[in-house]
TITIMI-301543 format. One line per field, with one value per residue (C-alpha): x, y, z; residue in three letters; residue number from 1. Coordinates in steps of 0.2 Angstrom, whole numbers, plus 5000, padded with zeros to 4 digits. Layout:
N
c1: (X / ...) $
c2: (Y / ...) $
c3: (Z / ...) $
residu: (ALA / ...) $
num: (NUM / ...) $
! end
This chain:
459
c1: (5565 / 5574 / 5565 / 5569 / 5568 / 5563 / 5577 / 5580 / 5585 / 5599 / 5606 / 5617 / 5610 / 5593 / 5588 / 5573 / 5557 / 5555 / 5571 / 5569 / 5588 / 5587 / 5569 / 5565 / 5548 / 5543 / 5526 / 5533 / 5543 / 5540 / 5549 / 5538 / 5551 / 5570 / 5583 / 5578 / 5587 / 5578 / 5576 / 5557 / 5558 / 5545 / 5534 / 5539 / 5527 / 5533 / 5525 / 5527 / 5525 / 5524 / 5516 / 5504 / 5514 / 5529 / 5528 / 5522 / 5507 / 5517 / 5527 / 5513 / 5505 / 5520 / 5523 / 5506 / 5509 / 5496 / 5514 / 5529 / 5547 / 5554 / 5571 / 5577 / 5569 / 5557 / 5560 / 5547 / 5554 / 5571 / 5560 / 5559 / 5541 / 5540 / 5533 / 5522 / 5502 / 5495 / 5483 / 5496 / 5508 / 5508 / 5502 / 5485 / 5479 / 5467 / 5461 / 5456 / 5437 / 5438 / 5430 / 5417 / 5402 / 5386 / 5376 / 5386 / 5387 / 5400 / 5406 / 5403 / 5414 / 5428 / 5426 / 5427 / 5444 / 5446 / 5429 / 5440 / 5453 / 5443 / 5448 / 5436 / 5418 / 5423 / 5442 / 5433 / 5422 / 5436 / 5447 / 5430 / 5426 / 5445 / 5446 / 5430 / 5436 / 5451 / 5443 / 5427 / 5415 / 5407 / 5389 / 5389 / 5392 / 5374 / 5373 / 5377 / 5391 / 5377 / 5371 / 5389 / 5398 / 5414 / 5425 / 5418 / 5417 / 5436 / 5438 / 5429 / 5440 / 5454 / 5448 / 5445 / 5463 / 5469 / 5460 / 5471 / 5487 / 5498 / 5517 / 5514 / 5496 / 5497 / 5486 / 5481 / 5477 / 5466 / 5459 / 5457 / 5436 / 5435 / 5433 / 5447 / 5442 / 5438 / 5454 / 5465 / 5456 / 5460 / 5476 / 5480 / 5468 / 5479 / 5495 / 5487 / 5481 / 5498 / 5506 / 5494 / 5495 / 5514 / 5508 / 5522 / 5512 / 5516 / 5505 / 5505 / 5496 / 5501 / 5496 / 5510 / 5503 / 5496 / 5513 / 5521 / 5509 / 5510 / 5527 / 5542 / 5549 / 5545 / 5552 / 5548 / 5547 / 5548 / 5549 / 5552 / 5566 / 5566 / 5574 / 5576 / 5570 / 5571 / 5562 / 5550 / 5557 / 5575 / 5562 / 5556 / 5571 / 5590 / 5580 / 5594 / 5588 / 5579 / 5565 / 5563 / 5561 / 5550 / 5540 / 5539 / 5527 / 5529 / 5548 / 5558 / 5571 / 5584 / 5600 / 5615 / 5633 / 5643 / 5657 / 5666 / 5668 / 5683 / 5682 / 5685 / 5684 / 5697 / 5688 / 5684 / 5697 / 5688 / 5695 / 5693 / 5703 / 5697 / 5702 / 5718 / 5710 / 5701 / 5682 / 5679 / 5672 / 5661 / 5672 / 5665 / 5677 / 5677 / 5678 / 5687 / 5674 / 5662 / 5649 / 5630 / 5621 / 5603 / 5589 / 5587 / 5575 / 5561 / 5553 / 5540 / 5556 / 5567 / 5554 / 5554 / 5570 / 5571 / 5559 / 5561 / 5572 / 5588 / 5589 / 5592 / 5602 / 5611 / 5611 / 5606 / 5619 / 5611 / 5623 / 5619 / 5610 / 5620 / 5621 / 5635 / 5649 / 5647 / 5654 / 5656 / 5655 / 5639 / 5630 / 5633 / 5617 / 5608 / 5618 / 5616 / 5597 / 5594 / 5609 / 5601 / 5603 / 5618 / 5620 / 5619 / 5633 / 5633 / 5643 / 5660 / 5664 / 5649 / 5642 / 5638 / 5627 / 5628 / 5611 / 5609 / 5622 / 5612 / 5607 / 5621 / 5624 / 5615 / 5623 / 5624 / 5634 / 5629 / 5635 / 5649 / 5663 / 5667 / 5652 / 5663 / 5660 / 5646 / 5628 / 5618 / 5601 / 5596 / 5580 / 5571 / 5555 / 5544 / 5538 / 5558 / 5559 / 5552 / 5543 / 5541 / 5540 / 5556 / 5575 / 5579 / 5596 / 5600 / 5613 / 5601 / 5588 / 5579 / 5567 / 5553 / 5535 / 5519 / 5508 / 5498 / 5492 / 5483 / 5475 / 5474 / 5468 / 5482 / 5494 / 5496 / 5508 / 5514 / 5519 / 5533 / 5540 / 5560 / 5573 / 5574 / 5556 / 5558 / 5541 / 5546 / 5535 / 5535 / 5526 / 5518 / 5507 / 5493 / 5494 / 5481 / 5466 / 5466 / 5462 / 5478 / 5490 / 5502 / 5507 / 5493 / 5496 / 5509 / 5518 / 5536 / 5543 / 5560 / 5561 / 5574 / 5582 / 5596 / 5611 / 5607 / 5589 / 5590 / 5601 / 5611 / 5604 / 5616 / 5602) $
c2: (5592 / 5591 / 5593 / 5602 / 5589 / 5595 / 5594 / 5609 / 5601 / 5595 / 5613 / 5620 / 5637 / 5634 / 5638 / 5628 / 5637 / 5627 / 5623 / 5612 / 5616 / 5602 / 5604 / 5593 / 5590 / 5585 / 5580 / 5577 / 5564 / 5559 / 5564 / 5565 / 5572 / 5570 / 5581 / 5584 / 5594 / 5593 / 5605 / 5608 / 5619 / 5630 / 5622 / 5602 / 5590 / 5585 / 5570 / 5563 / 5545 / 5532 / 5520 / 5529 / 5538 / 5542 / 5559 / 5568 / 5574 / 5584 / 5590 / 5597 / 5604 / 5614 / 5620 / 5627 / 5636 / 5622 / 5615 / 5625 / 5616 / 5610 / 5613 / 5621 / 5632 / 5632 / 5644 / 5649 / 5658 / 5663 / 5669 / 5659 / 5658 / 5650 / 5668 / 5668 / 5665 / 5654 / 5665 / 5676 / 5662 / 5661 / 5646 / 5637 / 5618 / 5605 / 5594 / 5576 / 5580 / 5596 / 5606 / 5614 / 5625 / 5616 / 5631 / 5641 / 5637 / 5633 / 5649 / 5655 / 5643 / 5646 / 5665 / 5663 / 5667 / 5682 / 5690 / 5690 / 5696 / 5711 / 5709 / 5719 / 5711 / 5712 / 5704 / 5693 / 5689 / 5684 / 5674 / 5663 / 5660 / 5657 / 5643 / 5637 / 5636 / 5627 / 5614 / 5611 / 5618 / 5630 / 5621 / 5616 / 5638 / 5638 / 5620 / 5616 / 5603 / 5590 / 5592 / 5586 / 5570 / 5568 / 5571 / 5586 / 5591 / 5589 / 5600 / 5612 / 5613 / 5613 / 5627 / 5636 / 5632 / 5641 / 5654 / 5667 / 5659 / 5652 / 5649 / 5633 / 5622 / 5608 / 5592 / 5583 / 5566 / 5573 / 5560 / 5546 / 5547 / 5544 / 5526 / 5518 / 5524 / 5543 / 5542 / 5537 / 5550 / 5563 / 5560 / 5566 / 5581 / 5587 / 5585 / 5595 / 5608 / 5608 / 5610 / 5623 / 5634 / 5633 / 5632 / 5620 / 5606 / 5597 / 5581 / 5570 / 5551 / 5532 / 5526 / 5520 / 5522 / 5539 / 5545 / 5539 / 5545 / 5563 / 5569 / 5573 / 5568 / 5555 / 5557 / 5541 / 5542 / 5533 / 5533 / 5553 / 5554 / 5555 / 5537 / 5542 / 5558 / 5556 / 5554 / 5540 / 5529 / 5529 / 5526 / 5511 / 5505 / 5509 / 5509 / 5513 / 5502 / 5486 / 5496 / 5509 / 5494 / 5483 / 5500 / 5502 / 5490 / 5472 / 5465 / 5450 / 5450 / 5436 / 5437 / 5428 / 5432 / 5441 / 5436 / 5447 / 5442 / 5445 / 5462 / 5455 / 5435 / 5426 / 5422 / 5403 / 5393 / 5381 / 5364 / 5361 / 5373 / 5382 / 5373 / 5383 / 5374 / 5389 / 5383 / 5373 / 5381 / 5377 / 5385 / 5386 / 5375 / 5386 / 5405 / 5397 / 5411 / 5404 / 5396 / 5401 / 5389 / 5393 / 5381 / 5368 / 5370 / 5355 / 5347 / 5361 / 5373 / 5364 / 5364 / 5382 / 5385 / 5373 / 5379 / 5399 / 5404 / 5395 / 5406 / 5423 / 5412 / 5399 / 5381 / 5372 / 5365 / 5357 / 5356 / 5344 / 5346 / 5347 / 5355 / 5369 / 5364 / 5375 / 5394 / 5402 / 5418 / 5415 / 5404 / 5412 / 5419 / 5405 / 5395 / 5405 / 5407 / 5388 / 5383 / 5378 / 5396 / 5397 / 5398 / 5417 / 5422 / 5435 / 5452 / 5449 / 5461 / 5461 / 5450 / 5433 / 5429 / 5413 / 5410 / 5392 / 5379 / 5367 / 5381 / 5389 / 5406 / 5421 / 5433 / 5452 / 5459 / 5477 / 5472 / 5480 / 5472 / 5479 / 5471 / 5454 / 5445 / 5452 / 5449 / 5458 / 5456 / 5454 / 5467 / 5459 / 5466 / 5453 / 5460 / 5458 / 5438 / 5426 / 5409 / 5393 / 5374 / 5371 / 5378 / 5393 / 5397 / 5412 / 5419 / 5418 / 5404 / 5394 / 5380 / 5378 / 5375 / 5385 / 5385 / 5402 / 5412 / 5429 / 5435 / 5455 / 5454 / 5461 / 5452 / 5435 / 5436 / 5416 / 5412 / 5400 / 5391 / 5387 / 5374 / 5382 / 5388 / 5406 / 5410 / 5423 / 5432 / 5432 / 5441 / 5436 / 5447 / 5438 / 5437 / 5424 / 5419 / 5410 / 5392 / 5395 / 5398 / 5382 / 5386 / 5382 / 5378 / 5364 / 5366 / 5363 / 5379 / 5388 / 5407 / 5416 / 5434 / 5443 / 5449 / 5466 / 5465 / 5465 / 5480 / 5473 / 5479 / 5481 / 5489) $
c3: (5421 / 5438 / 5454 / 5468 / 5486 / 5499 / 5513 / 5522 / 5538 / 5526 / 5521 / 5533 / 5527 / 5533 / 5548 / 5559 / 5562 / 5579 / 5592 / 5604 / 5617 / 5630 / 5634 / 5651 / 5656 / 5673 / 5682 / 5697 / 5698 / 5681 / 5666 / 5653 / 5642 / 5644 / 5639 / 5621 / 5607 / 5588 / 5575 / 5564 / 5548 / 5539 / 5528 / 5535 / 5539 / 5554 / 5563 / 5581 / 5582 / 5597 / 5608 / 5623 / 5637 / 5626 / 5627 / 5611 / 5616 / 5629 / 5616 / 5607 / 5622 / 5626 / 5610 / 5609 / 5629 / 5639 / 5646 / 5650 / 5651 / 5669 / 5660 / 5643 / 5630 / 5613 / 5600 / 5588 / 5574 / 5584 / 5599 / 5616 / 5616 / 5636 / 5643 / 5628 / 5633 / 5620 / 5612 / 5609 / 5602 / 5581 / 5583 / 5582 / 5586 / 5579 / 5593 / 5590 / 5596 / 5582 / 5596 / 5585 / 5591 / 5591 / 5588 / 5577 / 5556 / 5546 / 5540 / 5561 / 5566 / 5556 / 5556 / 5579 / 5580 / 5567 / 5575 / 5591 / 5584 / 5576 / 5560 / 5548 / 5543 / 5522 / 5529 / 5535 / 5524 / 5512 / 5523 / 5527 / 5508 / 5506 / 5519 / 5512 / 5493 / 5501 / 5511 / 5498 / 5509 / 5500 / 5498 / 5517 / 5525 / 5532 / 5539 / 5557 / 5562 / 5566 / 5548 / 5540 / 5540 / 5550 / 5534 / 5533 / 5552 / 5551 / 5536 / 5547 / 5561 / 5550 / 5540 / 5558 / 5563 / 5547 / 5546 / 5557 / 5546 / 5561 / 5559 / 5564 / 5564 / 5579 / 5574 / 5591 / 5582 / 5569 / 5559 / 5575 / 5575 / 5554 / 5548 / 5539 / 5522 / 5525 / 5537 / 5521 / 5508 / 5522 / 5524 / 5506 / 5507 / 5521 / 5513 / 5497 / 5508 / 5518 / 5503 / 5498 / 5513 / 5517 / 5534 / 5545 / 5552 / 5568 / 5568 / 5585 / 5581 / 5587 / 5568 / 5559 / 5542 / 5544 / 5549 / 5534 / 5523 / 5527 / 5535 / 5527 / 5542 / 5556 / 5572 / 5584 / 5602 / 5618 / 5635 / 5634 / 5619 / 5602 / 5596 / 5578 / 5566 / 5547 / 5531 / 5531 / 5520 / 5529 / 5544 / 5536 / 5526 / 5539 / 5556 / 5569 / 5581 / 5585 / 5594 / 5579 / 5568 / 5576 / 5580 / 5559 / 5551 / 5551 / 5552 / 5559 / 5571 / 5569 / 5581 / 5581 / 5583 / 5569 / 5559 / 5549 / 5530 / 5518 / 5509 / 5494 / 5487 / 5473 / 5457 / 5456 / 5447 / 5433 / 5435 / 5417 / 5407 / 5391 / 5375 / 5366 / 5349 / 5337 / 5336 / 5321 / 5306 / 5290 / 5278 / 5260 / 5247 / 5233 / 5243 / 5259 / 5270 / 5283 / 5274 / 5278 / 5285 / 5279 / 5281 / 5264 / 5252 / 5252 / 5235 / 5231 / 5234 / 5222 / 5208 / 5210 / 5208 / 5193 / 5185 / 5188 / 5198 / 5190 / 5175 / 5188 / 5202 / 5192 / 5197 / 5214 / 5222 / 5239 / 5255 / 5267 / 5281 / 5296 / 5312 / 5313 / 5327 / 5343 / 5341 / 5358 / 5350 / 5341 / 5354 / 5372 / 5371 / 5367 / 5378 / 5394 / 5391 / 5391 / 5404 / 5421 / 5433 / 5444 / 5461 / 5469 / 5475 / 5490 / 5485 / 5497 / 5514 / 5528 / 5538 / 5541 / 5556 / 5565 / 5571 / 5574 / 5577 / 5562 / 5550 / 5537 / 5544 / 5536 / 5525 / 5525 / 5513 / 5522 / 5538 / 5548 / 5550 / 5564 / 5574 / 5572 / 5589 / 5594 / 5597 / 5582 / 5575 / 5558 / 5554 / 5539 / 5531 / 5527 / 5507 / 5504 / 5507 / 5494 / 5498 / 5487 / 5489 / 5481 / 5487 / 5476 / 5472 / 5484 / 5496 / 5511 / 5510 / 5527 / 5527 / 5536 / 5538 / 5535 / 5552 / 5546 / 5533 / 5533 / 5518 / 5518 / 5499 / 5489 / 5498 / 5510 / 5525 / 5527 / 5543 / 5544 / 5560 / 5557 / 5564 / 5581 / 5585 / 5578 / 5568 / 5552 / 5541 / 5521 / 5510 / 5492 / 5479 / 5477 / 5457 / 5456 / 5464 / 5480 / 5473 / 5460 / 5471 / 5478 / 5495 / 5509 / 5531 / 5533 / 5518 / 5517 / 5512 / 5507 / 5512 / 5502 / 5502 / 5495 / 5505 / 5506 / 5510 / 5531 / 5540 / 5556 / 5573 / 5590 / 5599) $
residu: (UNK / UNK / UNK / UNK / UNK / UNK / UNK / UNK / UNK / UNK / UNK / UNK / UNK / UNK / UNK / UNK / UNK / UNK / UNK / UNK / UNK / UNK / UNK / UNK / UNK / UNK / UNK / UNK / UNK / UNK / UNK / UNK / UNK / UNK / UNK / UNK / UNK / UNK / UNK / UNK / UNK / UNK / UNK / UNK / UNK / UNK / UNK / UNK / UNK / UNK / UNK / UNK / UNK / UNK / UNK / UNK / UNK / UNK / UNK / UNK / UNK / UNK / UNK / UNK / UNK / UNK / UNK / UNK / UNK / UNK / UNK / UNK / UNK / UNK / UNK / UNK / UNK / UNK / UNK / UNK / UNK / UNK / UNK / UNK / UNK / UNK / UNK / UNK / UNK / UNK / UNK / UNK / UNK / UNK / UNK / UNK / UNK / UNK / UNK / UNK / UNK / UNK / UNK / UNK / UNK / UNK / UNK / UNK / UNK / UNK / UNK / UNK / UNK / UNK / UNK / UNK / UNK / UNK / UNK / UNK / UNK / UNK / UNK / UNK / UNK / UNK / UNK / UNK / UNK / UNK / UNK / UNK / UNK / UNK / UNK / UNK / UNK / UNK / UNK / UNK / UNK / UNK / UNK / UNK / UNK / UNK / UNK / UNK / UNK / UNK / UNK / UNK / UNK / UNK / UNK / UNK / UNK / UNK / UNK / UNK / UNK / UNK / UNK / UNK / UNK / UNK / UNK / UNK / UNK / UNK / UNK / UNK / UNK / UNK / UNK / UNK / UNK / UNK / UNK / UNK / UNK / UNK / UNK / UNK / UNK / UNK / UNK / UNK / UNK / UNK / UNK / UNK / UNK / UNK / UNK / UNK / UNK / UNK / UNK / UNK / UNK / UNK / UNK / UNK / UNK / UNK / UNK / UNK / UNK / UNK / UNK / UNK / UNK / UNK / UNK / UNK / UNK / UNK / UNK / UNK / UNK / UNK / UNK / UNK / UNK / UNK / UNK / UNK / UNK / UNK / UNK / UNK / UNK / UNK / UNK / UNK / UNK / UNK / UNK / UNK / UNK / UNK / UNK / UNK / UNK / UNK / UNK / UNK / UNK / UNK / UNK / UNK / UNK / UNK / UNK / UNK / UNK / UNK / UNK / UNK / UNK / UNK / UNK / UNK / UNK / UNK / UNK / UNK / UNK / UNK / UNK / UNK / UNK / UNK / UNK / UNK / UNK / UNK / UNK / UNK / UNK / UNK / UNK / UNK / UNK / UNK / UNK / UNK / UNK / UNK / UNK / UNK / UNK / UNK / UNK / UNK / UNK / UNK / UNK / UNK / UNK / UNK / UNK / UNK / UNK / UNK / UNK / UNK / UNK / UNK / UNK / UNK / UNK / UNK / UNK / UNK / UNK / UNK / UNK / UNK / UNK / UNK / UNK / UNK / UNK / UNK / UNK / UNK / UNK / UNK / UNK / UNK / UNK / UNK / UNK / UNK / UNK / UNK / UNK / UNK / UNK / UNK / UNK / UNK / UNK / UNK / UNK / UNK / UNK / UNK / UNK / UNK / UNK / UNK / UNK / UNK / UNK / UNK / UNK / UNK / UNK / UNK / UNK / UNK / UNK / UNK / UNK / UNK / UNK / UNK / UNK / UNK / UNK / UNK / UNK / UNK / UNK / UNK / UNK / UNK / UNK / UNK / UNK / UNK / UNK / UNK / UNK / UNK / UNK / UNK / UNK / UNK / UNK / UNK / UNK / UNK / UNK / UNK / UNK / UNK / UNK / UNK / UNK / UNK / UNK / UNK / UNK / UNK / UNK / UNK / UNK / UNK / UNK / UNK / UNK / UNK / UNK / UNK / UNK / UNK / UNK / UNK / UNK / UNK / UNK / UNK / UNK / UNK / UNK / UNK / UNK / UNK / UNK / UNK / UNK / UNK / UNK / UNK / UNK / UNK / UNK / UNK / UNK / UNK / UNK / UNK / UNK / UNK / UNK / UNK / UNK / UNK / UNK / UNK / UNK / UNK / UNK / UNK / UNK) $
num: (1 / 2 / 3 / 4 / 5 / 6 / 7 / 8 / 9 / 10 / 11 / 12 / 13 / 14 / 15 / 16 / 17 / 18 / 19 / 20 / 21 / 22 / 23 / 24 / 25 / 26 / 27 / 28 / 29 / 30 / 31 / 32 / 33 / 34 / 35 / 36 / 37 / 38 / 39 / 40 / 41 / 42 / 43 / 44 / 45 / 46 / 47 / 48 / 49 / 50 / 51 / 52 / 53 / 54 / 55 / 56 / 57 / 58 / 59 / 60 / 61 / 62 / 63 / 64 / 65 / 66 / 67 / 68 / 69 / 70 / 71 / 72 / 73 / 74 / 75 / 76 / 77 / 78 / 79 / 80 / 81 / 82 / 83 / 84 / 85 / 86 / 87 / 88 / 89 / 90 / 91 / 92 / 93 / 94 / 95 / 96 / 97 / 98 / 99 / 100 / 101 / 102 / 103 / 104 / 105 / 106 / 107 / 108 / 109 / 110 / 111 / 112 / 113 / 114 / 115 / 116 / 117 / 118 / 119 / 120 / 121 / 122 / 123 / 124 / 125 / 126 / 127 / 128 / 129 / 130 / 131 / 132 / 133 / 134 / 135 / 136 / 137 / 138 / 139 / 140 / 141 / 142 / 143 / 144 / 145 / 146 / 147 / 148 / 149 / 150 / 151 / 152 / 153 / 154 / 155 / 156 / 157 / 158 / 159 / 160 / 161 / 162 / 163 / 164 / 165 / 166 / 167 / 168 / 169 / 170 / 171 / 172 / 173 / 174 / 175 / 176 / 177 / 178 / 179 / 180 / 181 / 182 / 183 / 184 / 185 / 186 / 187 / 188 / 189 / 190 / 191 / 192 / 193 / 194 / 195 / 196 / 197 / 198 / 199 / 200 / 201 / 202 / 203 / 204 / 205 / 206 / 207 / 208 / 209 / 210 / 211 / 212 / 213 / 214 / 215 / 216 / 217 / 218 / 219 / 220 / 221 / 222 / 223 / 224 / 225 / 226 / 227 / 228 / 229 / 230 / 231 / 232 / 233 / 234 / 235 / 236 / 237 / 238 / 239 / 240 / 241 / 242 / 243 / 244 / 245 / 246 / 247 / 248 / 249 / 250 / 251 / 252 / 253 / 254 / 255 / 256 / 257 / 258 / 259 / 260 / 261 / 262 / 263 / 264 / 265 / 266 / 267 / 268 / 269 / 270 / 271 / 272 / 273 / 274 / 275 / 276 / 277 / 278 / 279 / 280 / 281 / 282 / 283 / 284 / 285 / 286 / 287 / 288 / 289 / 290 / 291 / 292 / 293 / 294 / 295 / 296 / 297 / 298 / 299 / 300 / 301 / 302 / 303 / 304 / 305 / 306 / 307 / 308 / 309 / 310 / 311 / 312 / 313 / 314 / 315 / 316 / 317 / 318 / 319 / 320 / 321 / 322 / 323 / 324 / 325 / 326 / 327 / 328 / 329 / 330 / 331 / 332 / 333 / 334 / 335 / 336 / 337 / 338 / 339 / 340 / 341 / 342 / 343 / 344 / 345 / 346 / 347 / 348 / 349 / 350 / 351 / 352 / 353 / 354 / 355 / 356 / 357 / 358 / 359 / 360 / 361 / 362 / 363 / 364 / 365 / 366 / 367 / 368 / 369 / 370 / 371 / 372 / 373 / 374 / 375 / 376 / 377 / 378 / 379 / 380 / 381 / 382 / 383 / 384 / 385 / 386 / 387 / 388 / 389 / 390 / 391 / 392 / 393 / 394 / 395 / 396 / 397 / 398 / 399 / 400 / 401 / 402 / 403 / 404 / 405 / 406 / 407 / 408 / 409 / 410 / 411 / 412 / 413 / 414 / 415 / 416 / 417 / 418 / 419 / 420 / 421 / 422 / 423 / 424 / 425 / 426 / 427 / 428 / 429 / 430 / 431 / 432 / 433 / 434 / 435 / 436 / 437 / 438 / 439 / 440 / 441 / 442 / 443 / 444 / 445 / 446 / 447 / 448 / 449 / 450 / 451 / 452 / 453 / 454 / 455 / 456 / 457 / 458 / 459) $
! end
């Protein structure tokens, strides 16, 4: 059964729940946000990523009405919401501190905003056990938020931030005060809840991971600007920049200059040319058709026939044991299975990149040509390079030496220092236990990757 993707900010039909036209932020004579242009739809999981001080958390606050722009406008559902006071904005947000009332239970604390709202005490009712029911906090309406673990202080002030059904739910770094393991389980509570709800989201966080858990799309920021705004794996995988990529989980950055490769390389000639003889074969004498070479029968076999099976088959008549000459129609699979493997050959067009005037230069088959001459970097995840103590036959391979190791259980991350100095990272599933496994600090080491595994950088 096909399923639909979600991709609205790839249909030109759709139209963006949230437009940001040349919105400026100043403080001053700090520009906290510069000149930026970006489009948020209904339903998305949007996430804002980045280092401290880039600017998303000012993004947030003037979406929900703290901040106004120096320059440009917000639209909110085709309306300029900038003379819009933020209580009376379709919006709602989740602060990292979830802001709770000490005093108040549960169900008071989600039902605060509709009581000041005067919605009716049986609407209300309703819409508290539904935000209960959805966040699974039906057995903890009485307690007080000191009585509840932080996973469940969270789902509190979420439920809160739902209650009124915004347009849009603004989280402010919403799982930061959960230890590692809640942190994770949330993270998927959200996006099931998310998903529930259809309520757009609008996440601001620094954590990488969390980012790429739950958006559909990340947008990474610095220095004021959004560098890049797409799915997380096209995050991950085709980073547009050397700052995108390094900012994305682990990666190493090898630079050189680039030299354009031919678009397409001439089959190899083979010095020895094929034989015009037919293959030889083991014709029958009598029939003159390709005789079946079945195994020979041994001296318990021979009595049996003799004895019994003659008077249905008819007389023995033993053929000599001999191999059949070769028949490269009837052996290539054999043969190909047991030949020794053959040296990988990099698809033709790209890239290679001279990095080193002693080291072969690197190939990237993906590469533009058009970069020829210029100073490029190779991006390289670590999980997408092999490591082993002999040289493997591949179209990118370096050699070096082992001077670290960090074991994160599932996986090792080798360190390994090349020719020039330059450290890399490689990545190994750890298969085996760690007393099994060959490769330890010093080792002499081959790292090896295919042609299309790196994307060329200019910037």
């Amino acid at each position: 059964m096909n399923q639909t993707v979600f991709e609205p900010w790839n249909d030109p039909n759709e139209k963006p729940l949230i437009q940001f036209k040349n919105v400026t932020k100043r403080f001053g004579d700090f520009t906290a946000i510069d000149d930026q242009t970006f489009d948020i739809f209904e339903r998305e999981f949007f996430a804002l990523l980045g280092p401290s001080g880039c600017g998303k958390t000012t993004m947030m606050r003037m979406l929900a009405g703290f901040e106004k722009p120096s320059e440009g406008q917000i639209f909110l559902a085709g309306q300029d919401i900038a003379p819009i006071p933020p209580n009376k904005r379709a919006v709602n947000m989740m602060f990292q501190s979830y802001a709770l009332f000490p005093h108040l239970s549960v169900w008071d604390n989600i039902a605060f905003g509709l009581k000041r709202d005067g919605m009716a005490r049986d609407a209300i009712g309703d819409r508290v056990s539904e935000m209960l029911k959805l966040t699974r906090l039906e057995k903890f309406a009485k307690r007080k938020p000191h009585q509840i673990s932080g996973g469940q202080r969270q789902r509190v002030a979420l439920a809160r931030s739902l209650a009124k059904a915004p347009k849009l739910l603004l989280l402010d770094e919403p799982l930061g005060a959960l230890d590692a393991k809640l942190r994770q389980d949330t993270q998927f509570e959200l996006m099931d809840i998310q998903e529930t709800t259809g309520t757009t989201f609008v996440i601001v966080t620094h954590d990488q991971e969390e980012a790429m858990t739950v958006a559909s799309r990340v947008a990474v920021m610095d220095h004021g600007k959004i560098i890049q705004a797409d799915t997380p794996q096209t995050i991950y995988e085709a980073p547009l920049s050397r700052y995108v990529a390094d900012f994305i989980g682990d990666v190493n950055m090898i630079t050189g200059t680039a030299k354009a490769r031919n678009p397409a390389s001439e089959p190899q000639s083979d010095p020895t040319p094929p034989s015009t003889q037919p293959p030889e074969k083991h014709d029958d004498a009598v029939s003159g058709t390709p005789r079946r070479l079945d195994p020979q029968p041994n001296d318990a076999g021979r009595w049996l026939h003799d004895k019994v099976l003659k008077f249905v088959l008819g007389p023995r008549s033993d053929a000599p044991k001999r191999l059949p000459a070769p028949d490269p129609t009837r052996d290539a699979p054999l043969a190909s299975a047991q030949a020794s493997p053959q040296p990988v050959e990099a698809a033709p067009g790209g890239l290679e990149i001279h990095w080193h005037e002693s080291a072969a230069p690197l190939i990237a088959s993906n590469g533009d040509p058009a970069l020829d001459g210029q100073t490029v970097t190779l991006s390289l995840r670590p999980e997408k390079m092999s490591i082993s103590k002999t040289r493997p036959d591949a179209a990118n391979v370096l050699h070096g030496k082992v001077v670290d190791i960090a074991y994160l259980g599932n996986i090792s991350t080798y360190h390994v220092e090349l020719v020039d100095g330059l450290k890399i990272k490689a990545q190994a599933t750890n298969t085996r236990r760690v007393s099994q496994r060959d490769i330890t600090w010093e080792d002499d080491v081959w790292i090896s990757f295919r042609d299309t595994a790196g994307v060329v950088l200019v910037e």
